[in-house]
N, C-alpha and C positions, 0 to 999 in steps of 0.2 A: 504494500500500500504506500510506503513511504516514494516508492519512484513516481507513482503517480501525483503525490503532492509535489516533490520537486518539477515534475512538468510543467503542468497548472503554475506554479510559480516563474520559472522560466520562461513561460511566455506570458504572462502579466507583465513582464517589468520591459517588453514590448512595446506595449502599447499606453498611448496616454490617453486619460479621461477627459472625459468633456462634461461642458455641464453646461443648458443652453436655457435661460428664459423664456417665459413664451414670447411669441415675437406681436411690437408695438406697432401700432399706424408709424407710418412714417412718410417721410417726405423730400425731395429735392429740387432744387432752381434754378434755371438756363443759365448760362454764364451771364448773358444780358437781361436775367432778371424779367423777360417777357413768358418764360412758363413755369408754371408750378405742376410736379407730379406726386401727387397722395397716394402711397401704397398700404391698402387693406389687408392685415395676412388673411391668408385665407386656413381651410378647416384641413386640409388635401393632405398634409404629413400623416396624421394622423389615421384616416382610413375607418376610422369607427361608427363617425357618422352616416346617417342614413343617405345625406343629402352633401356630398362630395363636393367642396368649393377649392378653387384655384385662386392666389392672390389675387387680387385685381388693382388695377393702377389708375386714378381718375387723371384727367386733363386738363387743366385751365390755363387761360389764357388772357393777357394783361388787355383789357379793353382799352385802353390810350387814356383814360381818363381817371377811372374812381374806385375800380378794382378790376379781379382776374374773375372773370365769365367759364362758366363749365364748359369741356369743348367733347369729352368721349371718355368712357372706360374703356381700359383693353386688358381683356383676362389672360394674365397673365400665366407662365411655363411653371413658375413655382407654383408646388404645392400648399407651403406654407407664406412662405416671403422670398424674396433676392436678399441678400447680404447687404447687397450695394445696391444702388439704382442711381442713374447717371439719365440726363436731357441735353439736347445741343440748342441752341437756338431756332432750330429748325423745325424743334418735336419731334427729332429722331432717341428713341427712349432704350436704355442701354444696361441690363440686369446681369451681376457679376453673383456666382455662385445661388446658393440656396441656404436656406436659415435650416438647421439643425442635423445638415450631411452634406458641407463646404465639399466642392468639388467633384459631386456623384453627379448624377444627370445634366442636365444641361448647364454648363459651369459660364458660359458668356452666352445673352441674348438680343439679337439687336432685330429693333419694331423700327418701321417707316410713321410717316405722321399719322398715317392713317390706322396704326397699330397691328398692323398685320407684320408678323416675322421676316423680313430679311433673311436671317441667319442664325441658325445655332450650332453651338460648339459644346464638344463635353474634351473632359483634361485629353483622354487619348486619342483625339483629333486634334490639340496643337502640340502635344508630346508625344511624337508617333513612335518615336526612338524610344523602344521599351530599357534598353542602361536607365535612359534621362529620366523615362518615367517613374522607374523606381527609385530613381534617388528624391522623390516628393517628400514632404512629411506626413506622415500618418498619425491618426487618432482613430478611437474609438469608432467615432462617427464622420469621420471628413479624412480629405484628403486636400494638403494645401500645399499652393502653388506659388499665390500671391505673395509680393515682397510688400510685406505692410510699415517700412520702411518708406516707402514711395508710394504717392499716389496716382492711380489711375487717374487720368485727365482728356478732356479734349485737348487737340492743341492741331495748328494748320490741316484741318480738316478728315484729322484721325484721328482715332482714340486711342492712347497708349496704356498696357497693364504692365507693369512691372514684374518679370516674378522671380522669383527665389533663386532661382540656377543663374543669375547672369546676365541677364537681357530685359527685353520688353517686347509683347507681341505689341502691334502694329497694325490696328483695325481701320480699313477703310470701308466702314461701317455703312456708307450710301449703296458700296457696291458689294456689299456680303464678304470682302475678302480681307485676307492676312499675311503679316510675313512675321517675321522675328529679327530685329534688332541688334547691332551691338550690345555688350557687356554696358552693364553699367557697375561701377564696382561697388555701392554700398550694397547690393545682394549676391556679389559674386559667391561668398561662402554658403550661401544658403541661408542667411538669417533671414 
């Protein structure tokens, strides 16, 4: 009996725990301040309910004068929340991981104005080099990639993520597509 506790013990000290709150309404705002995106979590992690919801993300928009006008929901890929949620000024709407299993399903999602998907990505489609991909961090429940050192940004009409090995993918987010970057060196080690 005792080899089998040493197992069990050997592989705990594996893995790290996670501990995730439930997730809050949240919110983010175009660089120029002309949209606001409200994200509802929704019910979908879970799987219990009868009646299965997907976050959903509301739209408004700055009417020129005395507030921001509602302009569309778009139901959203997570089941629970995005980790992140990102807007460009355009209302092109931009969801980084999933709330309570970072980097499982669809890990980057990019919506046009009118909310319908462009693009999605999960980690083993911008990591296809399975060496790279296992050198990721693991927990419990996620798997992470992102250099939270740096942040994801718009910037001359891409969207840059940072991640952990070295670099930054390179989202040219209008036309679905991607590359990867130079190093940058505060995540060169993997921090």
């Amino acid at each position: 009996m005792r080899p089998f506790y040493f197992l069990i013990l050997s592989f705990s000290l594996f893995a790290t725990a996670d501990k995730w709150p439930e997730p809050l309404l949240s919110s983010t705002v175009s660089e120029d301040s002309s949209i606001i995106v409200r994200v509802t979590p929704g019910n979908g992690f879970f799987k219990l309910e009868s009646e299965i919801k997907n976050a959903v993300a509301d739209v408004y928009i700055w009417n020129g004068s005395n507030g921001y006008d509602y302009s569309r929901s778009v139901i959203l890929l997570n089941p629970a929340a995005p980790l992140d949620i990102f807007v460009d000024d355009d209302g092109y709407i931009i969801t980084l991981d999933n709330w309570y299993e970072t980097g499982y399903g669809k890990a980057v999602v990019i919506y046009d104005q009118s909310g319908d998907i462009v693009k999605s990505y999960e980690l083993t489609e911008l990591f296809p080099d399975s060496v790279e991909f296992n050198k990721l961090s693991r927990s419990v429940s996620s798997l992470h990639c992102r250099c939270r050192e740096l942040d994801a940004e718009f910037n001359y009409g891409y969207f840059y993520v940072p991640h952990m090995l070295g670099g930054s993918f390179r989202f040219d987010y209008k036309k679905g597509k991607y590359d990867r970057i130079m190093p940058n060196e505060r995540c060169k080690n993997g921090s």
